[in-house]
Every structure is written in C-alpha cells, then in structure tokens.
PDB file of N, CA, C and O in Angstrom:
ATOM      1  N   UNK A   1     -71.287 -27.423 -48.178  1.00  0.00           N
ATOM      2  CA  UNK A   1     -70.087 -26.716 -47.786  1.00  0.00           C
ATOM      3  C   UNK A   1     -70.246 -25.215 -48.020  1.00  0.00           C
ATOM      4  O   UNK A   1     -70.864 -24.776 -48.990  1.00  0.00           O
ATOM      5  N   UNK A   2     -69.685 -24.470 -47.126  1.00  0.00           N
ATOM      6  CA  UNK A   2     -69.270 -22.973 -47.227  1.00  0.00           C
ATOM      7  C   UNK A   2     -68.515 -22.193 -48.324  1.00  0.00           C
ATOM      8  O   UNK A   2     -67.324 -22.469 -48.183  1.00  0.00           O
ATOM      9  N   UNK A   3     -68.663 -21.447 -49.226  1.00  0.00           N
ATOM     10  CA  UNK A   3     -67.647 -20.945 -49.854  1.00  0.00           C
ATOM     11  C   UNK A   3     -67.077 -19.999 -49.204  1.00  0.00           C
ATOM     12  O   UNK A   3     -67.625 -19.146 -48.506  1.00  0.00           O
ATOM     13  N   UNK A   4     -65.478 -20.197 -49.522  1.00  0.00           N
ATOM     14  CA  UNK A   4     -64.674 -19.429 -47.934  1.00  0.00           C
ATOM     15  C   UNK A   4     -64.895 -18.573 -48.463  1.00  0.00           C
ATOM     16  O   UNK A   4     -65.534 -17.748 -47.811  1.00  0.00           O
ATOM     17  N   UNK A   5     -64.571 -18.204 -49.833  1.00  0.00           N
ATOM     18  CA  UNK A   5     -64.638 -16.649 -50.345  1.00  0.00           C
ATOM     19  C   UNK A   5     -66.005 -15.840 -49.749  1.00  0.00           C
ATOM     20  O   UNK A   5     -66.016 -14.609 -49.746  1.00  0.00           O
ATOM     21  N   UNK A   6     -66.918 -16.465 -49.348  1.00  0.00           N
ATOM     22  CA  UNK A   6     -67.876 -15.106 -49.221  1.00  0.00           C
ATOM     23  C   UNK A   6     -68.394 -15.755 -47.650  1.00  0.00           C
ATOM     24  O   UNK A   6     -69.536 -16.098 -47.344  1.00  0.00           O
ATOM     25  N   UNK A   7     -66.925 -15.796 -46.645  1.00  0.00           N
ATOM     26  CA  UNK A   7     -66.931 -15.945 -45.077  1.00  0.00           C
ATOM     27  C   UNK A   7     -67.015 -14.769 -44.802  1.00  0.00           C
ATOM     28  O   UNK A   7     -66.108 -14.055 -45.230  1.00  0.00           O
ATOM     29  N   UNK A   8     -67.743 -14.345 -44.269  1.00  0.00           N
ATOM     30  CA  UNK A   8     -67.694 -12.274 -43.103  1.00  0.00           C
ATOM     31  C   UNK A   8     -66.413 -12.221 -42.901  1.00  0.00           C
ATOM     32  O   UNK A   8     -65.616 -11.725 -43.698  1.00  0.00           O
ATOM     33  N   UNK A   9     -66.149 -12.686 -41.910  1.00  0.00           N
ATOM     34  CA  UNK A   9     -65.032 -13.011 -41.345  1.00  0.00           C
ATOM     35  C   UNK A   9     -63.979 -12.435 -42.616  1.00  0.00           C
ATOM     36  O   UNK A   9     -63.756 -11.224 -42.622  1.00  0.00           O
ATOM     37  N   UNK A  10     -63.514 -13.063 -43.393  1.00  0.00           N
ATOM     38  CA  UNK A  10     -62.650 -13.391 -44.519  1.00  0.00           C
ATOM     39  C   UNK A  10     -63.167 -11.525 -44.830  1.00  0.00           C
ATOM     40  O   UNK A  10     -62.443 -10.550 -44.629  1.00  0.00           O
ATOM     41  N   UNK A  11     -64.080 -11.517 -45.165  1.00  0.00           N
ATOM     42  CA  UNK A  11     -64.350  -9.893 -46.452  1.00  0.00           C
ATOM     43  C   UNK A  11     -63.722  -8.975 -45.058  1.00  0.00           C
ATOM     44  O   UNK A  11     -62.687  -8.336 -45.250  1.00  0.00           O
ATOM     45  N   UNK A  12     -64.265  -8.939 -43.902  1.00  0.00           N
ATOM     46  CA  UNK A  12     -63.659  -7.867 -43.016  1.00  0.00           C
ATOM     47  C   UNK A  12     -62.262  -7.715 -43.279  1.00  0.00           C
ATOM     48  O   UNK A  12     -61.832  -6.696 -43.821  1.00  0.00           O
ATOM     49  N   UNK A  13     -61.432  -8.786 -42.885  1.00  0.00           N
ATOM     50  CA  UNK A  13     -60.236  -8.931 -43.099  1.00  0.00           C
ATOM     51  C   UNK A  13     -60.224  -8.676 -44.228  1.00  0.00           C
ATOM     52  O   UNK A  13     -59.493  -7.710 -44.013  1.00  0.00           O
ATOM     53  N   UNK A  14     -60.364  -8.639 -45.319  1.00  0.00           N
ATOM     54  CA  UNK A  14     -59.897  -8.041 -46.660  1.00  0.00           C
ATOM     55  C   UNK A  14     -60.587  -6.727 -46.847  1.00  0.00           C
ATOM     56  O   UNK A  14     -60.674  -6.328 -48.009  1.00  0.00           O
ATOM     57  N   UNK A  15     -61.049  -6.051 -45.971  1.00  0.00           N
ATOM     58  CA  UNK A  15     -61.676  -4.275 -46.675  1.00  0.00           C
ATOM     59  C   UNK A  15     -60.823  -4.161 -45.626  1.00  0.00           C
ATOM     60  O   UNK A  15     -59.926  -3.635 -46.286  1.00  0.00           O
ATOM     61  N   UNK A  16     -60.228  -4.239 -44.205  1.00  0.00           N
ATOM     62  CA  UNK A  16     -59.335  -3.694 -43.025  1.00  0.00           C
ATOM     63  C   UNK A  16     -57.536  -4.054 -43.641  1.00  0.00           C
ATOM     64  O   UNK A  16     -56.597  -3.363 -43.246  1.00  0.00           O
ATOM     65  N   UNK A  17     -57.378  -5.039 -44.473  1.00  0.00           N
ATOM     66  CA  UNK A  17     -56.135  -4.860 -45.116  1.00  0.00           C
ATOM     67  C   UNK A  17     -56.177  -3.512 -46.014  1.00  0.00           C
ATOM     68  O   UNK A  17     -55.418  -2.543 -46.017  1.00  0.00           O
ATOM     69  N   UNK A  18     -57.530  -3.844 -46.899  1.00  0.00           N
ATOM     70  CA  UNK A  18     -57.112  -2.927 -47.779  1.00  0.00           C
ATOM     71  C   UNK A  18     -57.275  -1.133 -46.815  1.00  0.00           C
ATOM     72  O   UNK A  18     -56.291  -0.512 -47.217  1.00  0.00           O
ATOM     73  N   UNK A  19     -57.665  -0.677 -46.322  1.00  0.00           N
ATOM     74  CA  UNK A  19     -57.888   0.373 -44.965  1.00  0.00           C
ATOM     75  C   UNK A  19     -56.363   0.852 -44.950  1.00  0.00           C
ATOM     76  O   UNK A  19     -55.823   1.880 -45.359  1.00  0.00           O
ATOM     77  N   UNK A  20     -55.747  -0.618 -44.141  1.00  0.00           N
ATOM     78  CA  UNK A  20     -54.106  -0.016 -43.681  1.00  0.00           C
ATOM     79  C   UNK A  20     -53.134  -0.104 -45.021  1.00  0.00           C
ATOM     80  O   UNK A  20     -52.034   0.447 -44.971  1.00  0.00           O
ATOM     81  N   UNK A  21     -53.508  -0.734 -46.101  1.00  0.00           N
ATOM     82  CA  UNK A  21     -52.603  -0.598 -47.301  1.00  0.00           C
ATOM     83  C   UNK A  21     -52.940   1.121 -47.352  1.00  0.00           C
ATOM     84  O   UNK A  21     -51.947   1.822 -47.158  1.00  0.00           O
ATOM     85  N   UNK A  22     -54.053   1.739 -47.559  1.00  0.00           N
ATOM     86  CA  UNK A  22     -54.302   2.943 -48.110  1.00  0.00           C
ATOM     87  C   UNK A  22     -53.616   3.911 -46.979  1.00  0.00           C
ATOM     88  O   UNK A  22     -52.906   4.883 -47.237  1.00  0.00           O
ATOM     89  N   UNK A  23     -54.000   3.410 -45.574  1.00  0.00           N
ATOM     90  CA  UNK A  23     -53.055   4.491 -44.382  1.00  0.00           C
ATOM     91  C   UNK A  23     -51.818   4.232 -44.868  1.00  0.00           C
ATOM     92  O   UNK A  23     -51.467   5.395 -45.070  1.00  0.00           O
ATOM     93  N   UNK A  24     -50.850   3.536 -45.224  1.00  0.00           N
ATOM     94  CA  UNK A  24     -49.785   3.060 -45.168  1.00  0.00           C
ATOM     95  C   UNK A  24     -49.328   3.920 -46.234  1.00  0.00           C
ATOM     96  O   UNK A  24     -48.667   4.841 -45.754  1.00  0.00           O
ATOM     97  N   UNK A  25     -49.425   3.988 -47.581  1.00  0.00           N
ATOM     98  CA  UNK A  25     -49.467   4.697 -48.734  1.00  0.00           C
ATOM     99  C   UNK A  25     -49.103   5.918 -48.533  1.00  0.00           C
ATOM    100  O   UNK A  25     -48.140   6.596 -48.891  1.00  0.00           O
ATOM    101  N   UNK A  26     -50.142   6.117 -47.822  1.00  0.00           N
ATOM    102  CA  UNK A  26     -50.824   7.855 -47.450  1.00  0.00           C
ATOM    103  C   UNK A  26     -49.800   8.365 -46.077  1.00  0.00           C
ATOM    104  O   UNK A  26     -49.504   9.555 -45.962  1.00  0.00           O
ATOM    105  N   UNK A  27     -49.335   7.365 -45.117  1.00  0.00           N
ATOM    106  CA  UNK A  27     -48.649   7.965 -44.869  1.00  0.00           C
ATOM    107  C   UNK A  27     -46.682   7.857 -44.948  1.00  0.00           C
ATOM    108  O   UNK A  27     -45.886   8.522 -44.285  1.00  0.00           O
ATOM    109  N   UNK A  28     -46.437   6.981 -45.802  1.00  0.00           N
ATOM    110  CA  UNK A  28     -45.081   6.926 -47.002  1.00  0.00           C
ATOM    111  C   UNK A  28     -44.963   8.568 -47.506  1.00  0.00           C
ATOM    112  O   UNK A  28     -43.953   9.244 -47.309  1.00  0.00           O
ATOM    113  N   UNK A  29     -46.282   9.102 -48.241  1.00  0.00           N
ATOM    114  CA  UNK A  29     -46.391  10.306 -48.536  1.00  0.00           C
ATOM    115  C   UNK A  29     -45.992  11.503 -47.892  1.00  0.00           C
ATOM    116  O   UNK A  29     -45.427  12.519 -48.297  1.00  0.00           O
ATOM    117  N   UNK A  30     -46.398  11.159 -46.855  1.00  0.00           N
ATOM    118  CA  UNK A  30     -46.343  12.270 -45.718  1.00  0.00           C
ATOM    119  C   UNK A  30     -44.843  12.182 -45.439  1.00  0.00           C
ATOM    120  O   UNK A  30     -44.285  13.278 -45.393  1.00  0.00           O
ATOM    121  N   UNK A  31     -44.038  11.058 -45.233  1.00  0.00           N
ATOM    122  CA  UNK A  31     -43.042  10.501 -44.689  1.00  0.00           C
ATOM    123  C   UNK A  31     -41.860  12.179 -45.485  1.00  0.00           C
ATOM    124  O   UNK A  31     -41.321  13.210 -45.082  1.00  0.00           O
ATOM    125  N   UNK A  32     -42.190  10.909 -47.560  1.00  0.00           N
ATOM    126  CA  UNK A  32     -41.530  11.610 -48.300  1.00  0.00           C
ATOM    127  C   UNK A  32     -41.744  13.333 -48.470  1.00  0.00           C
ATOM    128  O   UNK A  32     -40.776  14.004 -48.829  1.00  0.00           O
ATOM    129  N   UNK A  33     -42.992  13.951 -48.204  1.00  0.00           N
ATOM    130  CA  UNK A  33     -43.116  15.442 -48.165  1.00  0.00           C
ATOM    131  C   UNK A  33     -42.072  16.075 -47.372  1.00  0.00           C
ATOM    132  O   UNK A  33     -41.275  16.916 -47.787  1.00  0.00           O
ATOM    133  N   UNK A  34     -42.155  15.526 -46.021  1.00  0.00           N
ATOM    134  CA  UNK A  34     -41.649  16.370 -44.933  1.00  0.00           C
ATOM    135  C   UNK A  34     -39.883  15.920 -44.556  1.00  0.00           C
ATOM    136  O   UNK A  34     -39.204  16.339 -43.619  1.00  0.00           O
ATOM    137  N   UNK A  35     -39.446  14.842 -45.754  1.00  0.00           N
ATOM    138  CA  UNK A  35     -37.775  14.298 -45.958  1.00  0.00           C
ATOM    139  C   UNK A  35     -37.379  15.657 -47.032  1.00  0.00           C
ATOM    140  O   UNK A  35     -36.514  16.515 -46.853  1.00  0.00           O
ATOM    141  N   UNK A  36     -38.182  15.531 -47.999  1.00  0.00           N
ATOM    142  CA  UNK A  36     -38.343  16.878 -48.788  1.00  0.00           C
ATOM    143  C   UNK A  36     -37.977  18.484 -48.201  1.00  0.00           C
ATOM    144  O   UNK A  36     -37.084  19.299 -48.434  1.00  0.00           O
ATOM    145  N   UNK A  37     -39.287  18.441 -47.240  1.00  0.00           N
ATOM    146  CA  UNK A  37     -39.280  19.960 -46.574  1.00  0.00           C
ATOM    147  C   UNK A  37     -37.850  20.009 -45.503  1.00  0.00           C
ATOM    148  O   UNK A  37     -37.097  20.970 -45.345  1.00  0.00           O
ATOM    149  N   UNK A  38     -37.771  18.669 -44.860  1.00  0.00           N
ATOM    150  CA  UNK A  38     -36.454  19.134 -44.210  1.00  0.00           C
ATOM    151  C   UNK A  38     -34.879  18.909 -44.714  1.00  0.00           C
ATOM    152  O   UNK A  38     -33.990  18.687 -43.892  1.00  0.00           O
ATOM    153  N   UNK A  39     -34.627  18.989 -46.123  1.00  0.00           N
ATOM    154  CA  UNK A  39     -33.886  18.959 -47.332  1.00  0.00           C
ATOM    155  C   UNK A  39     -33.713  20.409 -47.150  1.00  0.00           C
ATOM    156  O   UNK A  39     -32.626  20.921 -46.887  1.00  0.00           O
ATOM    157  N   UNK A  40     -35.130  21.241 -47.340  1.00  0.00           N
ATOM    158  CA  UNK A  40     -35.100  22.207 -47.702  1.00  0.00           C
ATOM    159  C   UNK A  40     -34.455  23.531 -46.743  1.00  0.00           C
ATOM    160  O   UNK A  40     -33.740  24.523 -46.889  1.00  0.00           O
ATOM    161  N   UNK A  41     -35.296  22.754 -45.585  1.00  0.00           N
ATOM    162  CA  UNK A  41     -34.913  23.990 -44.265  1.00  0.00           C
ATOM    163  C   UNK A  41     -32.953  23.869 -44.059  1.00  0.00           C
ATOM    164  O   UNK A  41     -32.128  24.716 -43.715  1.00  0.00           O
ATOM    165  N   UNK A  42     -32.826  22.527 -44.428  1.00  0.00           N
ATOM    166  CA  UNK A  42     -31.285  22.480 -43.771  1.00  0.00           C
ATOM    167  C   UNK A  42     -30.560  23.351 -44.772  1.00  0.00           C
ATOM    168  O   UNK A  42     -29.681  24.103 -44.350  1.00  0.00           O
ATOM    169  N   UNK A  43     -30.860  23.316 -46.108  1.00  0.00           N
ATOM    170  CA  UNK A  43     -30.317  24.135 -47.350  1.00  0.00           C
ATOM    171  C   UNK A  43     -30.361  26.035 -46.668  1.00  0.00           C
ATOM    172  O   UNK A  43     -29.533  26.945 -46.610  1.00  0.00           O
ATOM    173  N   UNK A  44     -31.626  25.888 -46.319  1.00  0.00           N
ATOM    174  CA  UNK A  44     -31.800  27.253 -45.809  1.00  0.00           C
ATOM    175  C   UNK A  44     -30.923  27.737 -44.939  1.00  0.00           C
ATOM    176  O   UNK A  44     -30.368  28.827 -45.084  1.00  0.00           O
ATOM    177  N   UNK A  45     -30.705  26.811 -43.794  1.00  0.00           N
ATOM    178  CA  UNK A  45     -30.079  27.056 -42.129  1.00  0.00           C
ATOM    179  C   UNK A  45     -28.431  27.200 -42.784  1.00  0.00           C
ATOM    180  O   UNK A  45     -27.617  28.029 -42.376  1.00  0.00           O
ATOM    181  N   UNK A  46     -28.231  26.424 -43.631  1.00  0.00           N
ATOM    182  CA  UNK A  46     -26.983  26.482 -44.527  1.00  0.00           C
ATOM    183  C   UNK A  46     -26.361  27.641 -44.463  1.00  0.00           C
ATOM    184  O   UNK A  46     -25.495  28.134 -43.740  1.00  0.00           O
ATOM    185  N   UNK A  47     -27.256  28.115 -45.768  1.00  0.00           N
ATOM    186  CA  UNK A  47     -27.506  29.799 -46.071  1.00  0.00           C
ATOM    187  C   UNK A  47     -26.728  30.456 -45.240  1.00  0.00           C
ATOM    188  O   UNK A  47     -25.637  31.025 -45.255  1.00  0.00           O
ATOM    189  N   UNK A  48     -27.852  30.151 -44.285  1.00  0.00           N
ATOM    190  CA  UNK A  48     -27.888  31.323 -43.322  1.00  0.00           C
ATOM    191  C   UNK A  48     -26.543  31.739 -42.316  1.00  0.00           C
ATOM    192  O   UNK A  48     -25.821  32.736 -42.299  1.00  0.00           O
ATOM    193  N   UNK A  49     -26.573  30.344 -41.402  1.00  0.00           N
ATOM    194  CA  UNK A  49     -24.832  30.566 -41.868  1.00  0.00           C
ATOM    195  C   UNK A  49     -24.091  30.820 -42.090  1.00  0.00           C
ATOM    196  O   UNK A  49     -23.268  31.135 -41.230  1.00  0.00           O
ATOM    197  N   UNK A  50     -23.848  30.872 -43.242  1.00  0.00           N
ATOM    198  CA  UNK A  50     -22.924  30.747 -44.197  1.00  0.00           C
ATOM    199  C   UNK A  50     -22.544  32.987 -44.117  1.00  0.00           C
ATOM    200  O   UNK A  50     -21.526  33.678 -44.159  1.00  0.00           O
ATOM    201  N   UNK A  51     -24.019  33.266 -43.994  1.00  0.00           N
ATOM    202  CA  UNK A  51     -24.462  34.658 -44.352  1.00  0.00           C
ATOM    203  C   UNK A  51     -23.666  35.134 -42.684  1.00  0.00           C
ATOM    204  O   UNK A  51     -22.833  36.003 -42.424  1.00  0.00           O
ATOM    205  N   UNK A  52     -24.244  34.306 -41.966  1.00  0.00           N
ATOM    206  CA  UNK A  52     -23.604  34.551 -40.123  1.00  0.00           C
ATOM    207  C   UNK A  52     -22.180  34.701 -39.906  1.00  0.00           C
ATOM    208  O   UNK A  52     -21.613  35.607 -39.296  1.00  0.00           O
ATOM    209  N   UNK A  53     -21.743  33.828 -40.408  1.00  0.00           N
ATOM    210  CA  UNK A  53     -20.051  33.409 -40.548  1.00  0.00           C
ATOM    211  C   UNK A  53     -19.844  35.096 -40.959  1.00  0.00           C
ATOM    212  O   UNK A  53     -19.698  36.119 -40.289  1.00  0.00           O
ATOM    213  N   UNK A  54     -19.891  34.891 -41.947  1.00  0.00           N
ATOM    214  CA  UNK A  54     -19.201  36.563 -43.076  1.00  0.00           C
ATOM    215  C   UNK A  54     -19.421  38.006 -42.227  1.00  0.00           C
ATOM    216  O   UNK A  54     -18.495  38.805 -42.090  1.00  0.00           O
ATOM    217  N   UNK A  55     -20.677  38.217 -41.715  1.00  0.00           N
ATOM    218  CA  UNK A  55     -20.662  39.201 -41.185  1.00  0.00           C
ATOM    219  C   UNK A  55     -20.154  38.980 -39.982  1.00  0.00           C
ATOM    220  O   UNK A  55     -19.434  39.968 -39.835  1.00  0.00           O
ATOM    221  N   UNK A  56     -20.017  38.117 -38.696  1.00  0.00           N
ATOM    222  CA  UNK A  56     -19.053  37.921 -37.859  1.00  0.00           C
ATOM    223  C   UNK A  56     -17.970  38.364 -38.500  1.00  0.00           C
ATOM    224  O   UNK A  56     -17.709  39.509 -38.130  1.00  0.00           O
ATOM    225  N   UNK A  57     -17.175  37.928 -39.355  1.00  0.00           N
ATOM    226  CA  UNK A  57     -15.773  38.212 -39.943  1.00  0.00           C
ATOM    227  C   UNK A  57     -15.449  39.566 -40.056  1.00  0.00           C
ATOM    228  O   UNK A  57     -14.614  40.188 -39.400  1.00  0.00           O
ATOM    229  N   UNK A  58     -16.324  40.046 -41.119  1.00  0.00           N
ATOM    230  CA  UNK A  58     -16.429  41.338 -40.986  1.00  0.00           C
ATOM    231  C   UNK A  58     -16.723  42.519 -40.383  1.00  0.00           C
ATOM    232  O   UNK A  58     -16.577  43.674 -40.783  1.00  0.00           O
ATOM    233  N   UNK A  59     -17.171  42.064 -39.334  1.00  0.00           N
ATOM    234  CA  UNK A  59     -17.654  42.798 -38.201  1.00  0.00           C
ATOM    235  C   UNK A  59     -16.186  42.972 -37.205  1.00  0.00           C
ATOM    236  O   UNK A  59     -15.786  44.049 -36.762  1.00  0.00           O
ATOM    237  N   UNK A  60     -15.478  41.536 -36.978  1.00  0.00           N
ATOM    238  CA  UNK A  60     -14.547  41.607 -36.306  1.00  0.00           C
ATOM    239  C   UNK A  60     -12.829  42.461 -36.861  1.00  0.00           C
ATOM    240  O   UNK A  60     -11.799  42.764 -36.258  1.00  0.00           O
ATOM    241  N   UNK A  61     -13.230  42.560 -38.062  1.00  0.00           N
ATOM    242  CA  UNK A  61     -12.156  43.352 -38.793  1.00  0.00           C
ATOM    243  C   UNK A  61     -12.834  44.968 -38.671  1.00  0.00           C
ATOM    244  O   UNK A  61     -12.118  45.952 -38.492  1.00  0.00           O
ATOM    245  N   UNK A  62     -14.140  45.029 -38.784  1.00  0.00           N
ATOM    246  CA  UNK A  62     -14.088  46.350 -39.235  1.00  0.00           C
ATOM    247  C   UNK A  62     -13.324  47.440 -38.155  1.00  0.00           C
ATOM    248  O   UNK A  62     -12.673  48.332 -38.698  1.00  0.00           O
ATOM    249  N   UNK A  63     -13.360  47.423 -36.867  1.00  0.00           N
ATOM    250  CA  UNK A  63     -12.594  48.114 -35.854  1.00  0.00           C
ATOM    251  C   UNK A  63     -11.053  48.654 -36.505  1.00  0.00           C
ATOM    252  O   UNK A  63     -10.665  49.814 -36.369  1.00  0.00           O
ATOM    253  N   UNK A  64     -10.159  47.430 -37.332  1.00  0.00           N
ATOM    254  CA  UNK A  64      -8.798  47.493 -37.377  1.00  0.00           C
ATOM    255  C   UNK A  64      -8.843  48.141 -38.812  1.00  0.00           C
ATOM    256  O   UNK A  64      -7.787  48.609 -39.239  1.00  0.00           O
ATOM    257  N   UNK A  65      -9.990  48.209 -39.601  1.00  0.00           N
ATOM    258  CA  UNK A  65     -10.310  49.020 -41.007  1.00  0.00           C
ATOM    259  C   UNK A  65     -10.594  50.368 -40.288  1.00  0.00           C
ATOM    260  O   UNK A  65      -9.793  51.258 -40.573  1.00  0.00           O
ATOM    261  N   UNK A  66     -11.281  50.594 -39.676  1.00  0.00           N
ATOM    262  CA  UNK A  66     -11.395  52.199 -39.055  1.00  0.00           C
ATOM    263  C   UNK A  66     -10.230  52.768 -38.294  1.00  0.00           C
ATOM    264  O   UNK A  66      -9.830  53.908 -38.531  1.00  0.00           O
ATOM    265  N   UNK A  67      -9.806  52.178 -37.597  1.00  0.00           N
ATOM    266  CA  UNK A  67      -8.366  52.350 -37.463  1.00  0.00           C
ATOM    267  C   UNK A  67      -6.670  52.914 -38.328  1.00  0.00           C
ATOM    268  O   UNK A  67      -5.689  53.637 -38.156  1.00  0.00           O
ATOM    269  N   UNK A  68      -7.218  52.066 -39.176  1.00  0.00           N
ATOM    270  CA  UNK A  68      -5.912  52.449 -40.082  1.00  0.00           C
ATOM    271  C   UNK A  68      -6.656  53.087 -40.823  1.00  0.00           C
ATOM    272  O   UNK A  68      -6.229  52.869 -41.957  1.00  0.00           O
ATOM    273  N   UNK A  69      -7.569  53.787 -40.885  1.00  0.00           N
ATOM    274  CA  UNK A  69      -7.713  54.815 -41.688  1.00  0.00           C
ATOM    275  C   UNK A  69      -7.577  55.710 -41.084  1.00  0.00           C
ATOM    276  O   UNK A  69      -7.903  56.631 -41.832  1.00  0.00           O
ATOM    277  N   UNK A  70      -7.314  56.074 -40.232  1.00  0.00           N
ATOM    278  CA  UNK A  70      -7.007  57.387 -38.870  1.00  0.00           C
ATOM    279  C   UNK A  70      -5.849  57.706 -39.239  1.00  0.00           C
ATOM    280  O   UNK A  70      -5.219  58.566 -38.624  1.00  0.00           O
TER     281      UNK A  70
END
C-alpha cells in the first residue's frame, strides 16, 4: 500500500494551500492599511471643509462689515 501522506498529488495541494493562506494574510493587510489610510483622508476632507464652510461665511459677510463701516 501507498502512504497517502507522501502522495505528490496530496504535498502540491498542501504547499498551494499554504501559497493562498500566505496571499490571503498578506492581502487582509493590505485590506486593513488602506481602511486605515481612508479613515485618515476622510478626517482630512473633514477638515477641510469644515475650513471651506467658515471662509464662505465670512467671505459672504465681509461686504456688509465694509459697509457699515462707511
């Protein structure tokens, strides 16, 4: 009889599992980096915003501030 454990067949299939376990890993990683980086950009775009809003505001008042100072 054959020992299955040392079938070709069988070891391929077990170094090509282990292959896509390690792609798989590796790219979870990648997944979580770039959930990370776009955490970050939206925090930024936030910001920014936030910075857009205010000077719109102030921009649209300043006319009626130069004004009443006349």
């Amino acid at each position: 009889m054959t020992d299955p454990a040392s079938d070709p067949m069988r070891e391929r299939i077990a170094v090509r599992l282990g292959d896509l376990r390690r792609e798989y890993a590796a790219g979870e990683q990648q997944v979580a980096a770039l959930e990370a980086r776009k955490a970050e950009l939206t925090q930024t775009l936030l910001r920014i915003s936030g910075a857009i809003q205010v000077l719109e505001e102030a921009l649209s008042e300043a006319p009626a501030v130069a004004n009443a100072a006349e």
